[in-house]
N, CA and C of each residue as an Amber inpcrd file, in Angstrom:
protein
   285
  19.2990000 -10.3220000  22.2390000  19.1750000  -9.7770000  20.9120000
  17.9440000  -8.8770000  20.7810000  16.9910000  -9.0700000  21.3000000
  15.8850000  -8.1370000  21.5380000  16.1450000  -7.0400000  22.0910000
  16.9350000  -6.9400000  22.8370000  16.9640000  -5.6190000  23.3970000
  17.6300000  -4.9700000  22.4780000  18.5370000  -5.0090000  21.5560000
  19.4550000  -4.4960000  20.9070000  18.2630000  -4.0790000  19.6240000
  17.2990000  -5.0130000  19.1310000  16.3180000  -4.7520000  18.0230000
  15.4060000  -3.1980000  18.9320000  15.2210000  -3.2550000  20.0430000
  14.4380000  -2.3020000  20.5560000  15.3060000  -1.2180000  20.5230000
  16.2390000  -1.6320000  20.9810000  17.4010000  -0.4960000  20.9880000
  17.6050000   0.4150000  19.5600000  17.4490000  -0.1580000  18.5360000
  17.5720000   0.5520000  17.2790000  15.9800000   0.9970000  16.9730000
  15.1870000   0.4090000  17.0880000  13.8590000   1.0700000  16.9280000
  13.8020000   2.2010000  18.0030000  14.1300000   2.3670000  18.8490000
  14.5970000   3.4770000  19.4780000  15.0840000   4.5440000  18.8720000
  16.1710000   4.5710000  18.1370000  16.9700000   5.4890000  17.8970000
  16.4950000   6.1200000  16.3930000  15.8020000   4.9500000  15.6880000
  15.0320000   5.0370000  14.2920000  13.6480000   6.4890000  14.8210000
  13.5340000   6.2430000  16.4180000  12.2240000   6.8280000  16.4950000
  12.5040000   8.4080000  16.8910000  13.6080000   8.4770000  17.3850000
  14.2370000   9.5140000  17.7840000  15.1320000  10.4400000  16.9800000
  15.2620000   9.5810000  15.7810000  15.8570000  10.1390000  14.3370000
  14.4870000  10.9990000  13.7590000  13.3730000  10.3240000  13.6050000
  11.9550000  10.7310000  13.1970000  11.7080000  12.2080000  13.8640000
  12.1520000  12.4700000  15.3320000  11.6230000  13.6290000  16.0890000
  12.6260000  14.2880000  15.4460000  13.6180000  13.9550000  15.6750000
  14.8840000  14.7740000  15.3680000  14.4060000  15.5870000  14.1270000
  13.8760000  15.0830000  12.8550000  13.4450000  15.3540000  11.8500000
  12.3350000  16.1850000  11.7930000  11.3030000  15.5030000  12.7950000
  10.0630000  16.6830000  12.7260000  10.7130000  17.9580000  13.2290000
  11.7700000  17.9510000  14.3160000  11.6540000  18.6700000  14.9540000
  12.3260000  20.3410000  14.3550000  13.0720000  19.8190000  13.1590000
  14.0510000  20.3310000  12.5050000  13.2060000  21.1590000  11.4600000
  12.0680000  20.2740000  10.7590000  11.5910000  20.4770000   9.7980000
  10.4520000  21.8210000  10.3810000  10.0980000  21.6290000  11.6950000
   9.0300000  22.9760000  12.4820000   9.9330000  23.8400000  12.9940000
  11.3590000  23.5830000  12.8340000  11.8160000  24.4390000  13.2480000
  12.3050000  25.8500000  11.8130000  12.4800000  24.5840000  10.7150000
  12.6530000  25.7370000   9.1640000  11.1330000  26.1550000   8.8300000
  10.1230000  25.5340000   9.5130000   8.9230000  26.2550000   8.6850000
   8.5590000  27.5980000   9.5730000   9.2230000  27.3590000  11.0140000
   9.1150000  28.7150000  11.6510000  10.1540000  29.8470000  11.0560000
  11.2250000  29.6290000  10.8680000  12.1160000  30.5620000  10.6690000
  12.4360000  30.8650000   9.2930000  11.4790000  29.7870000   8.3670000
  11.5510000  30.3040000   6.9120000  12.6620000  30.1940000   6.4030000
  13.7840000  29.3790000   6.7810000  14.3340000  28.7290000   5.5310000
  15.3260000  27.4370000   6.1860000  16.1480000  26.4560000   5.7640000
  16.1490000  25.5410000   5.8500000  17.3910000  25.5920000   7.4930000
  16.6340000  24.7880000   8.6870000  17.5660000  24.8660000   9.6830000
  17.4420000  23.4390000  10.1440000  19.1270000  23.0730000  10.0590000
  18.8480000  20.9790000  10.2990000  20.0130000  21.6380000  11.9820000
  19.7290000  21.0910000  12.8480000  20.6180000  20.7270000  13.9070000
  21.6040000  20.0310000  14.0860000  22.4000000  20.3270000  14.2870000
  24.1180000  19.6010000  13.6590000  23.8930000  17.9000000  15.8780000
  24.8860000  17.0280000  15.2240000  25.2580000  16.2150000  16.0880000
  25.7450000  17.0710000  17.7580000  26.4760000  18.4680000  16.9210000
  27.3360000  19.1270000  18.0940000  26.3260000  19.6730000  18.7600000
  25.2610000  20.6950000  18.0990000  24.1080000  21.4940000  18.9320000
  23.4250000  20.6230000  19.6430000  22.6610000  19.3760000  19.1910000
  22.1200000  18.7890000  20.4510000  22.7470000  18.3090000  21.4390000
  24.3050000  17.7590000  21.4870000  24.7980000  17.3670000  22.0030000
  25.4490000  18.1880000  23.3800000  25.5610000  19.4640000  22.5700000
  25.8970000  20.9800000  23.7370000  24.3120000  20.7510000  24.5270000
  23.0440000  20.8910000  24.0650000  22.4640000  21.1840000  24.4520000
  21.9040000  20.3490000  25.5630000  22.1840000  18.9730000  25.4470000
  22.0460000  17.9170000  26.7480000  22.7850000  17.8670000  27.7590000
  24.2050000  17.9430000  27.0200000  25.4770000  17.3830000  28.4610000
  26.5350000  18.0710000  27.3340000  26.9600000  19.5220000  27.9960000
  28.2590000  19.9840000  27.5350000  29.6620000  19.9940000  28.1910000
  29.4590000  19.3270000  29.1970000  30.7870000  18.9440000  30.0690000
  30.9530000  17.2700000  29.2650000  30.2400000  16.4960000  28.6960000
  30.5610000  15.3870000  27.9740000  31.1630000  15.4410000  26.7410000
  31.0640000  16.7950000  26.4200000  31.3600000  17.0170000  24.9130000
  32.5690000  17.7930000  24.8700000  32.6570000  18.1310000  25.8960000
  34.0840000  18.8910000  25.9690000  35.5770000  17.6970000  26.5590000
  34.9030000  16.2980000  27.3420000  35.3910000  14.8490000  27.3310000
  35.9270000  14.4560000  26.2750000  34.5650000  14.4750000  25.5270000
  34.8920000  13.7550000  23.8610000  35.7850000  14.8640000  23.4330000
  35.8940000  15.6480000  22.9970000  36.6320000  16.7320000  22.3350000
  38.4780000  16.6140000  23.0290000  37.7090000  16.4740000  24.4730000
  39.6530000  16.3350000  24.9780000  40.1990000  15.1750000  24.7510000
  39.2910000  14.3540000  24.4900000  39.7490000  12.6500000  24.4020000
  40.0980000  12.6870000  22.3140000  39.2380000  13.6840000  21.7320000
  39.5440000  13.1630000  19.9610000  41.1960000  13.9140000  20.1580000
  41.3880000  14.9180000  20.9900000  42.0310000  16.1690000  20.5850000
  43.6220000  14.8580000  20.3300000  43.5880000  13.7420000  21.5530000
  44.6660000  13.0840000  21.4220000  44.7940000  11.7450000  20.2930000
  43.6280000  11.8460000  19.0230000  43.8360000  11.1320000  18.3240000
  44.9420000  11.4380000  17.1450000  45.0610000  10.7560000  16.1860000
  45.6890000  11.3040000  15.2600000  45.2150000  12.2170000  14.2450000
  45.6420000  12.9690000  13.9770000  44.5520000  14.0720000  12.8130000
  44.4200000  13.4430000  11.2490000  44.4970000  12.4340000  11.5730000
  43.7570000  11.8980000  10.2050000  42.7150000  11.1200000  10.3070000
  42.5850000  11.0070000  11.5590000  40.9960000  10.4490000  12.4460000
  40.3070000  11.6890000  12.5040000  41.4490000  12.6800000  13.5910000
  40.8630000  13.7200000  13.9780000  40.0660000  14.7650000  13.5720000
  40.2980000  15.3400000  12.3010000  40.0950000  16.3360000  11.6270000
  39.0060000  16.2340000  10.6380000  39.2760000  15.1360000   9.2620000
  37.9920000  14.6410000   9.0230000  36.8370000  14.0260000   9.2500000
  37.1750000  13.1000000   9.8310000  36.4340000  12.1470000  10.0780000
  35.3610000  12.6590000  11.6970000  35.9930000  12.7930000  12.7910000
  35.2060000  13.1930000  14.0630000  34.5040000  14.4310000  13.5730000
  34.8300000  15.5530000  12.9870000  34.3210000  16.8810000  12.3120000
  33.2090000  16.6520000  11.1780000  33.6350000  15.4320000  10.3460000
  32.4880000  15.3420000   9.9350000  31.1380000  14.8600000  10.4410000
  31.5800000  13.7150000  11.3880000  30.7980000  13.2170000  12.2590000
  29.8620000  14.1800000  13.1950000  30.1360000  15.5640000  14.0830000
  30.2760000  16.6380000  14.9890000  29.3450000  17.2920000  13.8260000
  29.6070000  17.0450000  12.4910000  28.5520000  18.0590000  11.8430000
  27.4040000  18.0960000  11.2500000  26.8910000  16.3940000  10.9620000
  26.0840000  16.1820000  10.4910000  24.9690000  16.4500000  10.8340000
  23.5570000  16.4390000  10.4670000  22.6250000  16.6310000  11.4180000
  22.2150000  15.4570000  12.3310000  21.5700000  15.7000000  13.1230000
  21.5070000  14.6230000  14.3350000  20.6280000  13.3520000  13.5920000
  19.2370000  14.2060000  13.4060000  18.4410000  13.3640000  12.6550000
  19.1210000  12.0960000  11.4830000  19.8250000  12.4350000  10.9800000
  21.0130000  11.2920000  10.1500000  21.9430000  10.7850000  10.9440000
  22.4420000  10.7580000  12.0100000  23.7610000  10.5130000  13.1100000
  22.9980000   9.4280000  13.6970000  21.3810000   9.3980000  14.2590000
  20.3820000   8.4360000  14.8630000  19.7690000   7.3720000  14.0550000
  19.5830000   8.2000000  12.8700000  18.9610000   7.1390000  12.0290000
  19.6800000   6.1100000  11.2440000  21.0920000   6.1770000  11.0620000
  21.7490000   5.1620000  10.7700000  22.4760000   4.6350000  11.6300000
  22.6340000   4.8620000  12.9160000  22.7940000   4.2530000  14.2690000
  21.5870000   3.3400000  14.3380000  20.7190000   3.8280000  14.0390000
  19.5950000   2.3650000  14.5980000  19.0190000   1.7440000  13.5540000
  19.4860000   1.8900000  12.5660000  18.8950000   1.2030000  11.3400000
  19.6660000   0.1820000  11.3410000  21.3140000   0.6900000  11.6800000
  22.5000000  -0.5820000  11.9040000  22.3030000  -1.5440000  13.2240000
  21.9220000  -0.8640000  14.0040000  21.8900000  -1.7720000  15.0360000
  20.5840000  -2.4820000  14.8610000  19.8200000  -2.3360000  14.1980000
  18.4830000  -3.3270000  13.6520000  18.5970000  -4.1210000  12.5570000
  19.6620000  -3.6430000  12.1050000  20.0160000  -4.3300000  10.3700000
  21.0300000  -5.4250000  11.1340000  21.9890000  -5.4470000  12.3920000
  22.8790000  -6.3070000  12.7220000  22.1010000  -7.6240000  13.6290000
  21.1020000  -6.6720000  14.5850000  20.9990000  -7.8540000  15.1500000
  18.9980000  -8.2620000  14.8260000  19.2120000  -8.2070000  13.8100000
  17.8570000  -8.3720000  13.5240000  17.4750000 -10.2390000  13.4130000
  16.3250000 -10.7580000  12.9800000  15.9550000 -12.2760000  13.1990000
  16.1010000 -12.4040000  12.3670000  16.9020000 -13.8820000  12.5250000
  17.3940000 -14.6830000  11.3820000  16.9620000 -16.2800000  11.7960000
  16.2210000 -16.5680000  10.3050000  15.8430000 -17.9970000  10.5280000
  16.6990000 -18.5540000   9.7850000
């Protein structure tokens, strides 16, 4: 269970960069630029994303269309931070 609590403080911390990183990126370019789930995701591993994409393509489009697209669009910084807030909120200590 600890690892899983580290595991979300992880992702809580990486939501935080995500955020700074977004926020130096609109104060350079002067007006508001958030990084979508898809851009960082191209930008690490785009042969994985083109996986995921061939693997949603065979879901049903009522998964497909809203739901993965909305997911694909959000900014990252929000995609991480409630990924690890949940995984800290699930397996967090309980007396």
């Amino acid at each position: 269970m600890v690892i899983f609590r580290i595991l979300g403080l992880i992702l809580v911390v990486f939501a935080l960069m995500a955020l700074g990183a977004d926020g130096i990126q609109s104060l350079e370019a002067g007006e508001l630029s958030l990084r979508s789930t898809t851009e960082l995701w191209t930008l690490l591993n785009p042969a994985s994303l083109e996986a995921f994409n061939t693997w949603v393509a065979g879901l049903p489009s009522v998964i497909q269309d809203p739901v993965v697209s909305f997911l694909l669009s959000i900014p990252i910084w929000v995609t991480l931070g409630v990924l690890g807030l949940l995984v800290a909120f699930l397996f967090r200590k309980r007396d």
